[in-house]
Each structure stands twice: as structure tokens, then as C-alpha cells.
N, C-alpha and C positions, 0 to 999 in steps of 0.2 A: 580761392577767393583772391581777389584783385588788390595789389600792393598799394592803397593809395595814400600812401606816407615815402614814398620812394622821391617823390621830386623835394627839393630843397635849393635856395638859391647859394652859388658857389660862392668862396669866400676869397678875400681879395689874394691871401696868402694860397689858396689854390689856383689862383687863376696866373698868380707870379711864378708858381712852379713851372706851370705849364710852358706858361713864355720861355723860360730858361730853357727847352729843350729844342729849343728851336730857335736860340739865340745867334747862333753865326747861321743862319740859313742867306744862301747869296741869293741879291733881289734885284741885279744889276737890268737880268734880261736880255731879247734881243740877241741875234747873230755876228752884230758887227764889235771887236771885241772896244771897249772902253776904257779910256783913259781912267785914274784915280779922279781926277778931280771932276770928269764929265759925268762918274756916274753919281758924284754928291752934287752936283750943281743941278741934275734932273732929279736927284732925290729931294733935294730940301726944297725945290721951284713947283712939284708937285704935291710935296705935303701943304704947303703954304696952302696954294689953291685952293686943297681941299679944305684945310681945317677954318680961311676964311670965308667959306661959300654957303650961299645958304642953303642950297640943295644937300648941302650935309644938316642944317640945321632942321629941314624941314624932311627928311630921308626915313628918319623913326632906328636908325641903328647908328647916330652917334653918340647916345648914352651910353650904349654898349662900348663903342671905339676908345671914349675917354677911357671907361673903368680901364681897357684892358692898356691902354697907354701908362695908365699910373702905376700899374704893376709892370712896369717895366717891361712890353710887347715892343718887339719892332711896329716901328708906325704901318708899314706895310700891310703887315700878316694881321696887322691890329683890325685892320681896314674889310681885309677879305673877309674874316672871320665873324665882324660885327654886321657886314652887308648879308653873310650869310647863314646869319642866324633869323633874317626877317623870312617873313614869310612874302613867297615868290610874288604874288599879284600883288603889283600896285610900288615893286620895288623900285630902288634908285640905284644905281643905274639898272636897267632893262638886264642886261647879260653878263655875265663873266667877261667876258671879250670885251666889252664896255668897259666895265670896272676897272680890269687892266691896262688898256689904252687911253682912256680918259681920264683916267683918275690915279691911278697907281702909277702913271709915266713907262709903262713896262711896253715892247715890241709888241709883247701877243699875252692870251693866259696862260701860255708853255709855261711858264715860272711859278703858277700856283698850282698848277698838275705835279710840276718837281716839289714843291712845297707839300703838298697832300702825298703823294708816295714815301717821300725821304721822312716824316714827320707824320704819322695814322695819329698823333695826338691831336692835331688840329679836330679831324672830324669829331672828335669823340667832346670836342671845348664846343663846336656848334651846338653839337646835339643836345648838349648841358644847359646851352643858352638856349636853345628850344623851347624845351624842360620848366625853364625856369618862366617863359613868358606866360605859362600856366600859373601862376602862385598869384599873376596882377591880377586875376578875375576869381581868383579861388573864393573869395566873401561872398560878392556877387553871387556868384554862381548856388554856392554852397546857401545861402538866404534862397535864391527865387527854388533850389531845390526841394528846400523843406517847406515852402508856401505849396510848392505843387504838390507832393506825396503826403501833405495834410488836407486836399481835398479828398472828398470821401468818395467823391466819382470813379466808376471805373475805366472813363479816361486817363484817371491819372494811377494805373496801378503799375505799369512800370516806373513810377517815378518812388512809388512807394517801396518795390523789391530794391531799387537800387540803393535806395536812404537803409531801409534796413541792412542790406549787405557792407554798405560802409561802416555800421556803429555796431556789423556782429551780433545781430539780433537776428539773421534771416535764415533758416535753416533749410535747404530741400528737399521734400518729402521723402527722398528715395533716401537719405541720408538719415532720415531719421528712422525710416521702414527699417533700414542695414541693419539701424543700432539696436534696434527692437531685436528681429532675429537672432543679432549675436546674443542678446540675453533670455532667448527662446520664447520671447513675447510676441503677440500679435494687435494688431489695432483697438481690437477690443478691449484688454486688458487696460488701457489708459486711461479708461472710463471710471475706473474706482481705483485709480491708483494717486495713492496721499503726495501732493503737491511738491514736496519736497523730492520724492525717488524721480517723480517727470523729469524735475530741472535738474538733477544728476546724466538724466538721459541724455537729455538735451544740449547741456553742457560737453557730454563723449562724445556727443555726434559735431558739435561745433568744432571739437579738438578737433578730431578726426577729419574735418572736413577745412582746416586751415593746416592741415599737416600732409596733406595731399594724398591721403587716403583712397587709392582707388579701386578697393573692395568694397564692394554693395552687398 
């Protein structure tokens, strides 16, 4: 059965870890090499940009950018990481190559390619923030789910195996067939068997079938 307690939204004291491991990562960029003071004069003339623009305000991942700024992220990687946690249609900027040139003041995206190799934590922070853009529709969702697999139609009986598979109430015949066999029963026998030994059954076969059971 399917883990659906597995997502949960990250906490700021994880997401400050994370930055920490990737705190000296160089964001200079570019072939040509740079001065100290030229590579902060294009860092801080770029972040400015972005953080008073309103195509950041209206982009849908600077909510993300902040969180990961107040936990101490380079503003940089803060950037990549919040742009690429949205989902691709309809993104701001268009490409990687974008991102970096227009917005991150960087040569090319060579510097976030070096940032994703030298640092696999990055991908593993997106994919949490993925994860997590599941939880803002989880009500939603979880309401119009139980309106559906509470009609009686059987239009709606896949909505109803899946409501039952979430709250462990849904057992699979063959799973429950198994469970018979091993105690040398057959279908028949369940017919005058006292209420209580069923839901014993039923209950082995649930274990059994959350514990990954895969003898029939």
C-alpha cells in the first residue's frame, strides 16, 4: 500500500542545514577571471534587481526564495533552487540559461551544473519543495475525494478503492483468499463464521498486506 503520510513541509532548521553545506560554493562564473570587488559589485547589482522586480513578485517561487534566504542560503543558489522547485509551464524565467544570465548575473548555467554535481543536496531540497507544494491542495483534494467515493455510482468506484486504501479499510480479494488458505479455509466457510474470527482474518491479511507480503 501506498505511503501517503510520507510528504510533510520542511522545517526552517532543515532547510538551514541544508544551506550550510553548500555555503562556500563559488558563484563568481564566467571564463574571464574577476576582480574581488567586480565579482560583488555584479553580485549585489543583480540581486538588487531581482529581489526589487516584480516578475519576481509575480513568478510563484519567491515565497520559496525568501524562506530559503532567512535560513541563511546564498541568495544565488536560493534563487535556482526556488525557480526550480515550480513547476516548468508557465515558469519565470523560460530556461536555466535564462535564469542565469538574466537574473543571477552569471556568464552561462556552467555554475549551476558545478553547483548540482559538487553539492547532490541541492537536488534532493527541490524535490522536498516539490513534495511539499502537494500539502497546499491536500484539503481540497482530500474534501472533493470523499464527496466522490461517497457517490454510489459506479462511475465513481475507483474513487472509492482509493478512499478506502488510504484509511486501511480496503483489502484485495486475493489477499484475503491467501489468508484463508493459510488457515485451510475456503470462501465458503465465511458464511457462518461469528463476526469476530472474520475481522481477525481480515485484520492478518491487512498486516500482511502493509508489510509487503508477497506470498499468495
Amino acid at each position: 500500500m501506498a505511503d501517503y503520510r510520507r510528504f510533510r513541509q520542511m522545517s526552517m532548521a532543515e532547510i538551514a542545514d541544508f544551506g550550510a553545506a553548500f555555503a562556500d560554493a563559488e558563484e563568481s562564473g564566467g571564463d574571464k577571471p574577476l576582480s574581488y570587488a567586480e565579482i560583488r559589485a555584479r553580485e549585489m547589482a543583480a540581486r538588487k534587481a531581482l529581489e526589487g522586480s516584480e516578475a519576481l513578485l509575480n513568478s510563484g517561487w519567491a515565497e520559496t526564495y525568501h524562506r530559503l534566504i532567512q535560513a541563511g542560503w546564498r541568495w544565488r543558489i536560493a534563487a535556482y533552487v526556488a525557480w526550480a522547485s515550480t513547476p516548468r509551464k508557465g515558469r519565470w524565467p523560460r530556461t536555466q540559461q535564462e535564469l542565469a544570465t538574466e537574473v543571477l548575473g552569471l556568464a552561462s548555467d556552467r555554475r549551476i551544473a558545478e553547483w548540482r554535481r559538487k553539492y547532490p543536496e541541492i537536488d534532493q531540497v527541490i524535490a522536498d519543495l516539490q513534495a511539499e507544494a502537494l500539502l497546499d491542495a491536500r484539503a481540497d483534494v482530500i474534501a472533493a475525494l470523499k464527496a466522490s467515493a461517497s457517490n454510489p455510482s459506479y462511475r465513481h468506484a475507483a474513487d472509492r478503492k482509493l478512499y478506502l486504501e488510504m484509511t486501511g479499510d480496503y483489502i484485495p480479494v486475493n489477499k484475503l483468499v491467501a489468508e484463508l488458505k493459510r488457515r485451510g479455509l475456503g470462501p465458503d466457510d465465511i458464511r457462518s463464521m461469528p463476526e469476530e474470527e472474520l475481522r481477525a482474518i481480515m485484520m492478518a491479511a491487512r498486516q500482511r498486506l502493509e508489510g509487503g507480503d508477497a506470498e499468495d
